[in-house]
C-alpha positions, 0 to 999 in steps of 0.5 A: 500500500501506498503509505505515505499517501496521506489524505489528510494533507489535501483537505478543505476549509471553508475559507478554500471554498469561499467560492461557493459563496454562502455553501462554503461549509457544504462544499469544504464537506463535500471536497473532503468526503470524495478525497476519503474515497480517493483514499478509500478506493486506492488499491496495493497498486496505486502509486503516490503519483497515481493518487495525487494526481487522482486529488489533483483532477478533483480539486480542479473539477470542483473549481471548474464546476461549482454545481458539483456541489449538488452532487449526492453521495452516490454520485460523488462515490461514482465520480471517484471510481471514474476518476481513479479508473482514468488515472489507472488507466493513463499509467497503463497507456504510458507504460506500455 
């Protein structure tokens, strides 16, 4: 496992989402709850490289689509799953 991935180093504060306006603390959560899953769904395999850029895709995402923030919980477990099976996917494609 990768164990000097440590997802506590990208998590929010209201004071980063203070683009969200008046759903700064609904937004900080929500960041915060997909970055767990980042580090929920990472596998033995996963690379440090693979899981930051992983955070770095959602972090952007979130900046670039503040509706995400309407998102329900089952909606931002399959945003991870997709967000992590194109990293995977990008290593496998420049390995070989």
């Amino acid at each position: 496992m990768v164990t000097e991935f440590d997802v506590q180093l990208y998590l929010v504060s209201q004071q980063d989402t203070w683009f969200f306006d008046h759903e700064c603390e609904l937004a900080a959560d929500n960041i915060n709850e997909m970055l767990h899953l980042i580090n929920h769904y990472r596998s033995e395999s996963d690379t440090l490289e693979q899981l930051e850029e992983a955070v770095r895709r959602t972090l952007f995402d979130w900046i670039e689509e503040p509706a995400l923030i309407d998102l329900e919980f089952e909606e931002m477990d399959d945003y991870v799953k997709s967000v992590l099976k194109a990293v995977r996917e990008q290593e496998e494609d420049w390995n070989e």
